[in-house]
N, C-alpha and C positions, 0 to 999 in steps of 0.2 A: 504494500500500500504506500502511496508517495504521497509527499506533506500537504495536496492541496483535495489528496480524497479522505487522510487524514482529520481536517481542519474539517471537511464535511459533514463528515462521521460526528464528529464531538460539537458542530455547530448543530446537529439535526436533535442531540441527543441533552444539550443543556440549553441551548439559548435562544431557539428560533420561536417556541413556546416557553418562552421564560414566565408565561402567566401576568407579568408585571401590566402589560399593556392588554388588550381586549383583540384579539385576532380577528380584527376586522382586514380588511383588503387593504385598506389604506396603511395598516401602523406595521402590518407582516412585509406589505412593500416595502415600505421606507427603511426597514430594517433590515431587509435582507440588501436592497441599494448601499446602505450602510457598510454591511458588510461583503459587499463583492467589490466596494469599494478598495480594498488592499492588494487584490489580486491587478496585475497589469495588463496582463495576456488575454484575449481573451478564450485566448484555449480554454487556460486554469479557471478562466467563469463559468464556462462550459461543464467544464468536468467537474467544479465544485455544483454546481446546480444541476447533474444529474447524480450525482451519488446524493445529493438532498433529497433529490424527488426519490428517491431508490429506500433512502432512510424511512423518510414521510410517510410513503404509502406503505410501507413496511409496518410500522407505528400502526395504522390506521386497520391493516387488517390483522392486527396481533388483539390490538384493542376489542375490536369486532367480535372475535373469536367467542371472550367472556362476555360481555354487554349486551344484555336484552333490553336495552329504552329503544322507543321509537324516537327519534331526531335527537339523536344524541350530541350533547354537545362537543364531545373530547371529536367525536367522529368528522362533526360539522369544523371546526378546529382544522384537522388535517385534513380536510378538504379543501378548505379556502386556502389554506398554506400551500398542495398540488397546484389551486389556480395561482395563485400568486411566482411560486415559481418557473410553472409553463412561459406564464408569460414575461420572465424574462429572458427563459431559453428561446423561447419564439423572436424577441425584441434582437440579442444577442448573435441569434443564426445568422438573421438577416443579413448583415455586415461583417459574417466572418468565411471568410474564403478555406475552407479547409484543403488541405494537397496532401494525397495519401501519398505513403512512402511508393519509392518506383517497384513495379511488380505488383502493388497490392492494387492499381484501380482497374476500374474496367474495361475491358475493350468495346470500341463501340457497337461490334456486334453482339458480344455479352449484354449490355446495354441492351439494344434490340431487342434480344431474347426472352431477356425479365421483364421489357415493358410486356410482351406479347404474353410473356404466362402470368404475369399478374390479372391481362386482360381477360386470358380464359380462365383464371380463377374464379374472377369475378363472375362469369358466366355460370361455373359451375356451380360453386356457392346460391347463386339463384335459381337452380335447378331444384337443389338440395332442401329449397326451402329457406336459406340464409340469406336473405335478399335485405337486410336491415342498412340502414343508408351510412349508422359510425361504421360497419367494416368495409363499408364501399374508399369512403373517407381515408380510412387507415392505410387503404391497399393504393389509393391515389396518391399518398403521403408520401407514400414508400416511392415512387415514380422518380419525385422529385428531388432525392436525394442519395441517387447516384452518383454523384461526385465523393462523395463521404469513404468510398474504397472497398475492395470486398470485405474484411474483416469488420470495420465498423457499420456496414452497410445490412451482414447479418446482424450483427448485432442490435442493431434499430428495429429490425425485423424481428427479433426474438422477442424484445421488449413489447413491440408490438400486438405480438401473439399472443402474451403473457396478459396485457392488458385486456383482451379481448376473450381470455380465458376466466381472469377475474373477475369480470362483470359479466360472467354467464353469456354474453354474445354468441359465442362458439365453444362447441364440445373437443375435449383435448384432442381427441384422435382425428378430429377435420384439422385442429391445427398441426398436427405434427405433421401431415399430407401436405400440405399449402410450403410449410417449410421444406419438407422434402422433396417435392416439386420445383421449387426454388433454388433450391440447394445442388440439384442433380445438373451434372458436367463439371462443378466446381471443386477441384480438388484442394488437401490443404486446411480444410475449415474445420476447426472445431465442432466437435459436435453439441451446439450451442442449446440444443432445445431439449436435452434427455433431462433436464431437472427442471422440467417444467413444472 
């Protein structure tokens, strides 16, 4: 782990719900602005605001687990903190040019390929009955962030599945299909979705 998934880790875990203020949108933003403040890069924003979001929603369904209230507040809490953070991984992407290392990005025909199986996923999926408009959304997400390299590029993708397992969207064994669909020609890659 390096100092700035480190600093994630222990900011997710004492100080982003320090309690002191009301975890509204506005005072979780300001805070978290605050503190992304020290990092320069913005790699290290990057990577600290995804091991936050990784912390957070981690928190949120450990919490879940025990907690029988309807509209929980600790749950609403780390909800507004996920949006709070999206959006300023979303604000941050915008304006950061990632370059994979050489060998790891795609070929434009690689490219080609996954846009074209993402597209028959999509068909399939609404074959199957899964025709719901966030994993249409997710699968068009993924389109657009092919510059990211193949490594990080599953990786977005696993999170993505992940997400979409967690809110009951999709049943596991459609997603480990879609990822191995995905995945197939690509050698080299970790096998990123067995601990799903």
């Amino acid at each position: 782990m390096n100092i700035v998934e480190k600093e994630a880790v222990e900011y997710a875990d004492y100080e982003f719900f320090n309690g002191v203020l009301q975890s509204t949108v506005d005072n979780l933003s300001s805070e978290l602005s605050s503190r992304l403040y020290s990092f320069k890069r913005k790699k290290d924003k990057l990577t600290f605001l995804n091991i936050l979001r990784k912390e957070v929603l981690n928190q949120k369904l450990e919490h879940e687990k025990t907690c029988s209230k309807t509209n929980c507040g600790i749950s609403q809490e780390k909800e507004t903190g996920l949006f709070v953070i999206d959006q300023e991984i979303e604000d941050i992407s915008q304006s950061y040019n990632y370059q994979p290392k050489y060998g790891n990005e795609f070929s434009s025909e690689q490219k080609s390929e996954l846009h074209a199986a993402l597209n028959d996923i999509k068909n399939k999926l609404t074959e199957l009955g899964f025709g719901q408009q966030i994993i249409f959304d997710e699968l068009d997400e993924l389109k657009e962030h092919l510059n990211l390299g193949k490594k990080n590029w599953f990786q977005l993708l696993k999170g993505k599945l992940f997400d979409l397992t967690v809110s009951k969207a999709l049943e596991e064994t459609v997603i480990k299909d879609v990822y191995e669909t995905l995945a197939d020609g690509f050698e080299d890659l970790p096998n990123l979705i067995e601990n799903l």
